[in-house]
VOGU-3710 file (C-alpha; in Angstrom, 3 decimals, decimal comma):
1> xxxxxxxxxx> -204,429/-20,976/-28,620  -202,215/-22,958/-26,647  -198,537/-22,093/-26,521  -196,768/-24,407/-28,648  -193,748/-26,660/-26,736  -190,040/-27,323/-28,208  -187,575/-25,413/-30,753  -188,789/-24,344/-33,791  -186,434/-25,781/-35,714  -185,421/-28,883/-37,652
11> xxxxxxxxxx> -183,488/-31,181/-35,310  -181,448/-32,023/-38,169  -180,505/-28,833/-38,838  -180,171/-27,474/-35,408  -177,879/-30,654/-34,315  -175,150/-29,475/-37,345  -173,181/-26,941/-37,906  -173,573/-24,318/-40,892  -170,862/-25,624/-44,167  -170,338/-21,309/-44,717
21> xxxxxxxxxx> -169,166/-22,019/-49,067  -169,204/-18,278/-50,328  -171,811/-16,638/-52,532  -170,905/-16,846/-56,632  -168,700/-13,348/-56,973  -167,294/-14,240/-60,560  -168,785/-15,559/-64,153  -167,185/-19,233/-64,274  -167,833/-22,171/-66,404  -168,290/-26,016/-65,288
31> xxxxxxxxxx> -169,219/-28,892/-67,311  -172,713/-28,988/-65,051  -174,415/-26,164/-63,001  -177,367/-27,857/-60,436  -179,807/-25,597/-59,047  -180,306/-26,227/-55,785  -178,308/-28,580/-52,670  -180,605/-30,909/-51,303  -180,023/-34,723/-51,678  -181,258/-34,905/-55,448
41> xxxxxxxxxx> -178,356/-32,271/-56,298  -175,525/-33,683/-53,690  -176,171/-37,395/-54,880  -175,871/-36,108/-58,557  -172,613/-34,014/-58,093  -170,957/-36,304/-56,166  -171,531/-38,790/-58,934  -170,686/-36,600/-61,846  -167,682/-35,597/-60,272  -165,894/-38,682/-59,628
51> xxxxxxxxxx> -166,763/-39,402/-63,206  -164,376/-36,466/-63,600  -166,970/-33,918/-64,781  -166,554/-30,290/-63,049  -169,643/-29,558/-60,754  -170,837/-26,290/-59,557  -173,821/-26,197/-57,140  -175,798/-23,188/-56,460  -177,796/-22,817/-53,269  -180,042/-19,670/-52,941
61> xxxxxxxxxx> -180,044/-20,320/-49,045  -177,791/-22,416/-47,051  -177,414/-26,161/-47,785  -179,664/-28,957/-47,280  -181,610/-26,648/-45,309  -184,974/-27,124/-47,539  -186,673/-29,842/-48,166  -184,026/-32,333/-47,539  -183,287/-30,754/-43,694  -186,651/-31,154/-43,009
71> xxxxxxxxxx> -187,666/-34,472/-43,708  -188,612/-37,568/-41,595  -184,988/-39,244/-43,211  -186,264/-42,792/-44,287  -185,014/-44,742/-46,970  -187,542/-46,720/-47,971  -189,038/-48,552/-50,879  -192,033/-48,887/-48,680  -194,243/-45,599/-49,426  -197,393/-46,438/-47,644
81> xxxxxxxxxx> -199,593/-48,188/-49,739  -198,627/-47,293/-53,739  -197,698/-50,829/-55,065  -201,239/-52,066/-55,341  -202,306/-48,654/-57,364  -198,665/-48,781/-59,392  -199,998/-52,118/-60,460  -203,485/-51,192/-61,665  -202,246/-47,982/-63,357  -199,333/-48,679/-64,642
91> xxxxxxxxxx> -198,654/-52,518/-64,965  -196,443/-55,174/-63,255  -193,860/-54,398/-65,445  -193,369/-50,743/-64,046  -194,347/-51,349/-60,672  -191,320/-53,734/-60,321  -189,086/-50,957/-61,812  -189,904/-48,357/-59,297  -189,498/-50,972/-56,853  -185,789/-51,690/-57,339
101> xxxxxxxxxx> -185,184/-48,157/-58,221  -186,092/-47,244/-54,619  -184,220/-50,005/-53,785  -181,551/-49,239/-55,380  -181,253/-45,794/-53,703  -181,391/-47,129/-50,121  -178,210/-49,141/-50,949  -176,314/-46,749/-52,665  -176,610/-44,255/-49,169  -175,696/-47,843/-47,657
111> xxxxxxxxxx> -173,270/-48,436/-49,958  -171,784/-45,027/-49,886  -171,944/-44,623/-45,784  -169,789/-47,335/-45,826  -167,603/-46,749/-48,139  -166,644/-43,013/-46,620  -167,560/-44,245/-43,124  -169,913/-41,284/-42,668  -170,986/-40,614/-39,514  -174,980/-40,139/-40,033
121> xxxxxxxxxx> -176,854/-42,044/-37,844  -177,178/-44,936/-40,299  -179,307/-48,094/-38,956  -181,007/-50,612/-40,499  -184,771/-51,038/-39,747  -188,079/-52,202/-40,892  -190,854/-50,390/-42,126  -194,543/-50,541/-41,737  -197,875/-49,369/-42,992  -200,230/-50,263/-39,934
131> xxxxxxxxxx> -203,978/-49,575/-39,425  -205,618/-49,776/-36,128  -209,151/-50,909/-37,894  -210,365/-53,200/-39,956  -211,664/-50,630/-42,331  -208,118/-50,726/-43,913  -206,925/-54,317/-43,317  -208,141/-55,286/-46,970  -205,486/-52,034/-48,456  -203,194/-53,089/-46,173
141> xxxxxxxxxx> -203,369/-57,323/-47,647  -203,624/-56,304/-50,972  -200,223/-54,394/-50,789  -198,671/-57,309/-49,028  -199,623/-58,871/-51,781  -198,772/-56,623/-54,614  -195,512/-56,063/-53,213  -194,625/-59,917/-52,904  -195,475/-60,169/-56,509  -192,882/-57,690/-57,756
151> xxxxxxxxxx> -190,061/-58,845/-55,629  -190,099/-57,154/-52,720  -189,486/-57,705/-48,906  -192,862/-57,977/-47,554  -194,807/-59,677/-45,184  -198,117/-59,067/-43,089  -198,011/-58,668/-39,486  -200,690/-58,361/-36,974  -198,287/-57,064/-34,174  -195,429/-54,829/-34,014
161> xxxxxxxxxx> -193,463/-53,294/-31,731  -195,563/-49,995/-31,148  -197,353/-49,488/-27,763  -200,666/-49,824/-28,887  -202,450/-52,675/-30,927  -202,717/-52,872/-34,427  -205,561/-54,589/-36,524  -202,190/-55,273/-39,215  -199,678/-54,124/-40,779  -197,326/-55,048/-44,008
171> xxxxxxxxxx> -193,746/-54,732/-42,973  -190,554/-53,977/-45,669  -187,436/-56,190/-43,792  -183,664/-54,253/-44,699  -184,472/-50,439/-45,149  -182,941/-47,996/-43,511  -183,108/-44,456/-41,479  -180,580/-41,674/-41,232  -179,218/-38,344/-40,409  -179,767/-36,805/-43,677
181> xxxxxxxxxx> -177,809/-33,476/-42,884  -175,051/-35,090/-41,503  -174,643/-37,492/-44,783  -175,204/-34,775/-47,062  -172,863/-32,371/-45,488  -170,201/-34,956/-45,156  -170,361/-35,822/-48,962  -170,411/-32,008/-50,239  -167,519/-31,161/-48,450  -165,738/-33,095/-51,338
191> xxxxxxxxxx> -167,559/-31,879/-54,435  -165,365/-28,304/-54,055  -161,777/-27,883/-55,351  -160,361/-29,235/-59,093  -162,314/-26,861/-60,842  -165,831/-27,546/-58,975  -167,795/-25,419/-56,535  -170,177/-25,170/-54,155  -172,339/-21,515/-53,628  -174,760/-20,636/-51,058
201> xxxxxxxxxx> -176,811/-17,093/-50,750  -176,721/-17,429/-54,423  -180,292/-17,259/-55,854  -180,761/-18,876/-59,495  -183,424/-16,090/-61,340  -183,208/-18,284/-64,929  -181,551/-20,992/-66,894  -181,175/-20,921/-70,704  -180,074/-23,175/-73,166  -178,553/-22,767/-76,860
211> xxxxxxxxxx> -175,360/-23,846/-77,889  -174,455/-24,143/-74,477  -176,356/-23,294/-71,242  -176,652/-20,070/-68,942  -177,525/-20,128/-65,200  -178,333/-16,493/-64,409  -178,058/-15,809/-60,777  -177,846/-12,409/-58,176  -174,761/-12,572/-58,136  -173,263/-13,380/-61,968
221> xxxxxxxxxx> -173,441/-16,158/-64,588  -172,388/-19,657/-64,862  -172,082/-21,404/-68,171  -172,458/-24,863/-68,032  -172,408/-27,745/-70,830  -175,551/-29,235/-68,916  -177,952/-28,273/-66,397  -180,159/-30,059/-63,311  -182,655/-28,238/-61,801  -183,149/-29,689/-58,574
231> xxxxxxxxxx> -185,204/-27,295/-56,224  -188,092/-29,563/-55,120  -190,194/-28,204/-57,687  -188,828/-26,545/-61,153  -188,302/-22,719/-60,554  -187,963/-23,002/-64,374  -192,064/-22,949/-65,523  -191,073/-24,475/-68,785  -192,434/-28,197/-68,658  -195,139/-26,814/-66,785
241> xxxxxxxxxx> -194,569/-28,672/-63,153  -196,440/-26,468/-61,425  -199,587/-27,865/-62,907  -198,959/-31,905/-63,199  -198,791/-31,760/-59,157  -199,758/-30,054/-56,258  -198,044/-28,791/-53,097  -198,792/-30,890/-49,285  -197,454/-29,110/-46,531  -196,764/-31,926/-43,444
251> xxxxxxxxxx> -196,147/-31,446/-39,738  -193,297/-33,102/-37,240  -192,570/-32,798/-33,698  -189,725/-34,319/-31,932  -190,160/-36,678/-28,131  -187,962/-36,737/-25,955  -188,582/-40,655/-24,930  -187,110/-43,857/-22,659  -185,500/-45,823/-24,786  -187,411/-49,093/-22,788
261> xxxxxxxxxx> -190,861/-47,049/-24,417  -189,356/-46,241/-28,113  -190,689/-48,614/-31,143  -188,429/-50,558/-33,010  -188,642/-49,218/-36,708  -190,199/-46,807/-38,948  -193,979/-46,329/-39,240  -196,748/-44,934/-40,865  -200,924/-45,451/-40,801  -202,935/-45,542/-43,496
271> xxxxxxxxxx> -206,386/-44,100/-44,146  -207,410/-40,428/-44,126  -205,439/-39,643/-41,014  -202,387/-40,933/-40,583  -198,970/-40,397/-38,374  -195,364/-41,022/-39,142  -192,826/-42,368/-36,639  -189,507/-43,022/-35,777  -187,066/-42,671/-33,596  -183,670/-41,220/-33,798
281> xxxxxxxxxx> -180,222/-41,347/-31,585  -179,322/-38,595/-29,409  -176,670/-37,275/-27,037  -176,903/-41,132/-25,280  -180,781/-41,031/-25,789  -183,932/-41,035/-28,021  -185,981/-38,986/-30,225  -189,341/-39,964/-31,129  -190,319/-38,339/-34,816  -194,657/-38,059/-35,174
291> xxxxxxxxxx> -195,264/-36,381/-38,384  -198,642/-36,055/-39,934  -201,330/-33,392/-40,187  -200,606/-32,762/-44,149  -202,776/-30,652/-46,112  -202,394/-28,926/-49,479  -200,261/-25,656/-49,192  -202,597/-22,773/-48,194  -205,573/-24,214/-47,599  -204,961/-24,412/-43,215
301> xxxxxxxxxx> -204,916/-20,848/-41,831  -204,320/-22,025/-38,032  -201,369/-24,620/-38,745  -200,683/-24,048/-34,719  -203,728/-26,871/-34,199  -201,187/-29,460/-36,117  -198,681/-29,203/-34,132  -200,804/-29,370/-31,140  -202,495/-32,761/-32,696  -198,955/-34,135/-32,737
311> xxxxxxxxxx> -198,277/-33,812/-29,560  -201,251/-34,760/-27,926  -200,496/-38,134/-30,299  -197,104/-38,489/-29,282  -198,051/-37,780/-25,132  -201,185/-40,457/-25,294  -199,123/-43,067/-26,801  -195,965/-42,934/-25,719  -194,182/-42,298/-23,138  -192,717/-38,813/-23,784
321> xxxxxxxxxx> -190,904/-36,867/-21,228  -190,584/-33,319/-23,675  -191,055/-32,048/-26,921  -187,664/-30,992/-27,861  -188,385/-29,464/-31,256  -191,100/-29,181/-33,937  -190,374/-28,282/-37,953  -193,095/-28,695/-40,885  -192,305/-28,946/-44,396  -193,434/-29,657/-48,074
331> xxxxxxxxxx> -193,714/-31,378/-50,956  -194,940/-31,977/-54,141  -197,614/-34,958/-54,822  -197,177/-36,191/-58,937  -201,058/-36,792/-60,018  -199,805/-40,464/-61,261  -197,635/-41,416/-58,100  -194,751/-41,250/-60,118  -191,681/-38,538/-59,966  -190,647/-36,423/-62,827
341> xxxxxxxxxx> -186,826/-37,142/-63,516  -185,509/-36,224/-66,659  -185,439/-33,516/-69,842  -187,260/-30,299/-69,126  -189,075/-30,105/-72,092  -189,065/-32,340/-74,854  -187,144/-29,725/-76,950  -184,474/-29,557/-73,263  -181,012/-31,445/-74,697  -179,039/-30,195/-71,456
351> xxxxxxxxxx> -181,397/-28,843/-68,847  -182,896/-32,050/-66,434  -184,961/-31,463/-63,090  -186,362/-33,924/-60,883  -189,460/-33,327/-59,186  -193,136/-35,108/-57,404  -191,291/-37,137/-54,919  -194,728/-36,958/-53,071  -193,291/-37,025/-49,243  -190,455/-39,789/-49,674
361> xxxxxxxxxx> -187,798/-37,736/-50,970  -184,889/-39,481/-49,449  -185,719/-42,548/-51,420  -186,961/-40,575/-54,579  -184,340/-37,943/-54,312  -181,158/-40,237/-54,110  -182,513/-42,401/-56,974  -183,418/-38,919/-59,018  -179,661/-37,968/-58,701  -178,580/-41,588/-59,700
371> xxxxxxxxxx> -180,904/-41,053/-62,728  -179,530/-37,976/-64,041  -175,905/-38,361/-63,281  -176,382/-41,187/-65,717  -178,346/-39,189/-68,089  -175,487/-36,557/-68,588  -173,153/-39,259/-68,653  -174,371/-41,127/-71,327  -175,610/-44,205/-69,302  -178,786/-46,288/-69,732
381> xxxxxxxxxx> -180,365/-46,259/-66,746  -183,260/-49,146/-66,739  -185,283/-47,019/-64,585  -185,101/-43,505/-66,548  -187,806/-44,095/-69,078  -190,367/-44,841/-65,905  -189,742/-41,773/-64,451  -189,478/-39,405/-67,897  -189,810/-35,464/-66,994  -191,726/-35,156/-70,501
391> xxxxxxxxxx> -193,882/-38,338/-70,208  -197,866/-37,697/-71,160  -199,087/-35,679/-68,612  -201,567/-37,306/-66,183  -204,168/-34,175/-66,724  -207,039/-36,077/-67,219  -206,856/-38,098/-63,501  -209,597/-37,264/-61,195  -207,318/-35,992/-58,953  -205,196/-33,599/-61,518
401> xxxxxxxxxx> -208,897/-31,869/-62,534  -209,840/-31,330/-58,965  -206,668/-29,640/-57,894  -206,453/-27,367/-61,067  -210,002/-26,565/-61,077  -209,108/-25,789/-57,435  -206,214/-23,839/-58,383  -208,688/-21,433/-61,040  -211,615/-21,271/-58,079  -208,838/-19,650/-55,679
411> xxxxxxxxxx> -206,869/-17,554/-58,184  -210,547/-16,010/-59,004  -212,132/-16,235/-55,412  -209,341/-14,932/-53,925  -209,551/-11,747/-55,724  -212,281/-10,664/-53,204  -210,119/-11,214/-49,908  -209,985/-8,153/-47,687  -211,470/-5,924/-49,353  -213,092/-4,544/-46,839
421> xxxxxxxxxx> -210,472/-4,534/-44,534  -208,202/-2,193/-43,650  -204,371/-2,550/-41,495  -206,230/-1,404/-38,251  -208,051/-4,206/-38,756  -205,006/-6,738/-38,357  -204,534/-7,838/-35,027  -200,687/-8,475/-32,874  -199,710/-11,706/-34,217  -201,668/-12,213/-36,676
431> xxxxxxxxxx> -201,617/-11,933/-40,587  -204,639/-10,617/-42,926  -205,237/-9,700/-46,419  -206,307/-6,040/-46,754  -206,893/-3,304/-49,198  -204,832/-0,667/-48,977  -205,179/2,409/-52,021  -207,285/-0,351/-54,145  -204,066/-2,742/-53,522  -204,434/-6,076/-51,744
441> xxxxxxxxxx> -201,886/-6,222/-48,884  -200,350/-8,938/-46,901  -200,053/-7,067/-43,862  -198,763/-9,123/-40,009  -198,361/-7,085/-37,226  -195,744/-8,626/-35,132  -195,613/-8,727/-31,201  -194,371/-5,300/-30,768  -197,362/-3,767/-33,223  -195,392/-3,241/-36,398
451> xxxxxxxxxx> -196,533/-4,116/-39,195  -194,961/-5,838/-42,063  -197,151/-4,982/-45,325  -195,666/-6,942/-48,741  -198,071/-7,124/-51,963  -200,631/-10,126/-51,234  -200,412/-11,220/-54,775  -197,982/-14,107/-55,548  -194,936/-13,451/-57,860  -194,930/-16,434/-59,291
461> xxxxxxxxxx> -198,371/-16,433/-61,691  -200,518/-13,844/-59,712  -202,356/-16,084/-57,324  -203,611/-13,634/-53,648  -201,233/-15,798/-50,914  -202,751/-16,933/-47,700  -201,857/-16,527/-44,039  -199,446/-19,012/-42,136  -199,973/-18,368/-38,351  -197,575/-21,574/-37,301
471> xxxxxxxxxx> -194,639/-20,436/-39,497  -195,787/-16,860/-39,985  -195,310/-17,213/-43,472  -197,335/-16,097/-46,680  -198,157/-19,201/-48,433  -199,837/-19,388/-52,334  -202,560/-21,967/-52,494  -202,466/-21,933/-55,873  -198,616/-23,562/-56,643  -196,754/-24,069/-53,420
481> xxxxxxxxxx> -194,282/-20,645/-53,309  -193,724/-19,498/-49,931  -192,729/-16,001/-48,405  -191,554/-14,916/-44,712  -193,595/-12,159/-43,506  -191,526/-9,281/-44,851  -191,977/-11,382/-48,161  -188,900/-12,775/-48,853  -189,047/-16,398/-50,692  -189,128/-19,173/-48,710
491> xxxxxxxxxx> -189,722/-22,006/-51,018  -190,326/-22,058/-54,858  -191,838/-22,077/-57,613  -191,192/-18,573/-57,666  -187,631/-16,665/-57,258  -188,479/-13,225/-56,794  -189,995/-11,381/-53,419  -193,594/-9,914/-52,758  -193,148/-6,398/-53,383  -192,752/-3,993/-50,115
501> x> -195,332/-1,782/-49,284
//
């Protein structure tokens, strides 16, 4: 394999500094705990508190270093092709709503830049859903014209700014790109102080709710009147998340480019294969974003070859001088297109989560916090009902049935991984699943020959994980958690490590 060029690292992370708030070290009580610091919990407690509710957010990590620090950082309404499907699904009626909700998150980040002049990169651009063939133009026309139809800023374009031609394209005027890490640390510097907090290296184990609610973490207890969960997907399994979507892992590298070569906007294809891009401002120059190469969590062994895809992309069709840094990250797809925002359960009176954002969590994320800071506050929002937590769930979708019945052929195939492999059989740099005294193993020996040996079977509901080799990680196919190689959690639905061997 190929080495792989640039940092390995999130540009938006490694281009900001580290916030350092303390771990939780005493029992406290705030009007609302949220689980979790990415932009769904920062827009949400920066809400409730200048509504003069006491905030306390809990980070098991460091913050905005998930999801939100590793995303593309559009604000759009303009999600690649959904408004023709929202319309046949779900009706006019609804489609219009979760158009001006979107909207109305990409102005309130306007809004709010503004407002606190926040240095974050802010810009104002159009977006576009291209397609270099005809075998997508009609998609591509009938989401012109969808969108039109519900109000929204659309027209279709046959050229564009991109080096390379385009069959068409429908193009969103007014949205919007940022520096997500650099808004969201700017606005959680303020949440702390007046009887509100902010804890990192704090991990959440469980949340109840009676008379009032409980977050349980490693390091002590904080009672809260209400509680949002807001950790990209539930680590709570009541309401049953897990199963009413399924995890898509996605790949970016970032270009060094000329700023005479760099597109004007934010883009992605359509079809089967399809690449993100954008550019973004730095030290006097330009970065070129290409994301693509997603896949369902688990299912790619040798993630190196997306990474390499990227950047033969980026280098035939653009004029890129280095690749300065490459990330990947993940999401969670909702079977109906539609996020979960609200109650839990249907028996939840004070515990909310927001979850599916399905890859445009920016957008989603901003108007989930909007949502629920309204919820707890006792405002009607018009767009809450749309996006109900407890709606029906979508089970019976073609698409729901084949991931589940997915999810039961790996949790039962993979109980015959490795068993006839042993740790001599694993290989420097590379991960395997072996049998060691009858156990199954998730043993990677590192470049010096040790090995790092963790239980193989997920601690979240039992699924046998699956081997990483571009983030030399242990990833479950089966609901999304992920585990570093000495099995430490990486990313939820689970909070609790694979067990050491």
């Amino acid at each position: 394999m190929a080495s792989l060029s640039g940092k390995h690292i999130s540009y938006w992370i490694d281009s900001t500094p580290t916030a350092n708030f303390p771990a939780l070290s005493n029992n406290l009580s705030v009007d609302v705990a949220i689980v979790g610091a990415g932009i769904t919990a920062i827009t949400a407690a920066t809400l409730l508190k200048r509504a003069g509710k006491t905030v306390a957010i809990i980070e098991s990590q460091q913050i905005s270093t998930g999801v939100s620090g590793h995303t593309t950082a559009k604000l759009t309404s303009l999600h690649q092709l959904i408004y023709a499907d929202l319309i046949k699904n779900h009706g006019e009626e609804k489609a219009r709503l979760y158009a001006q909700s979107n909207q109305a998150a990409i102005e309130f980040v306007a809004k709010t830049v503004a407002e606190e002049q926040i240095d974050c990169d802010f810009s104002r651009q159009s977006a576009y859903t291209f397609t270099e063939t005809e075998d997508n133009l009609q998609d591509i026309e009938k989401e012109v014209e969808a969108a039109l139809k519900i109000g929204l800023p659309a027209t279709f374009v046959r050229e564009t700014s991109l080096p390379f031609p385009i069959v068409g394209a429908v193009k969103f005027d007014h949205q919007a790109q940022f520096h997500c890490r650099k808004y969201l640390l700017h606005l959680i510097k303020q949440i702390s102080g007046d009887g509100s907090y902010v804890f990192e290296n704090t991990r959440v184990e469980q949340v109840k709710e009676n008379d009032f609610c409980q977050v349980i973490t490693n390091q002590g207890i904080i009672q809260a009147q209400d509680v949002i969960v807001a950790t990209n997907i539930p680590i709570t399994d009541e309401g049953l998340f897990f199963a009413k979507t399924y995890p898509k892992r996605s790949y970016i590298i970032d270009a060094r480019i000329a700023k005479d070569k760099a597109p004007q906007g934010m883009y992605i294809g359509s079809g089967e294969k399809y690449y993100s891009i954008r550019t973004t401002p730095v030290n006097g120059g330009l970065l070129l974003l290409v994301g693509g190469g997603g896949h369902k969590v688990g299912t790619v062994e040798n993630t190196e070859e997306k990474y390499l895809d990227l950047e033969n992309y980026a280098r035939s069709r653009f004029g890129v001088e280095s690749i300065d840094y490459r990330w990947s990250t993940q999401d969670f797809v909702s079977f109906d297109r539609l996020p979960y925002i609200g109650k839990l359960t249907p028996l939840s009176k004070h515990t909310f989560v927001a979850t599916g954002f399905s890859l445009w969590g920016m957008t989603k994320g901003t108007l989930a916090g909007m949502i629920l800071a309204d919820s707890i506050l006792g405002i009607k929002n018009p767009a809450a009902d749309l996006y109900d937590a407890t709606r029906a769930t979508p089970f019976l979708r073609p698409q729901s049935i084949k991931q589940n019945l997915q999810v039961g052929t790996h949790w039962l195939g993979s109980r015959l991984k490795g068993l006839n492999k042993s740790l001599e059989d694993v290989a420097i740099g590379e991960g395997k699943i072996v049998t060691v005294h009858g156990d199954k193993v998730a043993a990677y020996r590192d470049e010096t020959g040790e090995i790092h040996a963790v239980s193989a079977v997920c601690s979240h509901l039992g699924c046998v994980v699956a081997w990483n080799s571009g983030e030399k990680s242990w990833d479950c196919p089966c609901h999304g958690s992920r585990f570093n190689c000495n099995g430490e959690v990486l990313h939820g639905p689970t909070v609790k490590d694979l067990k050491q061997f």
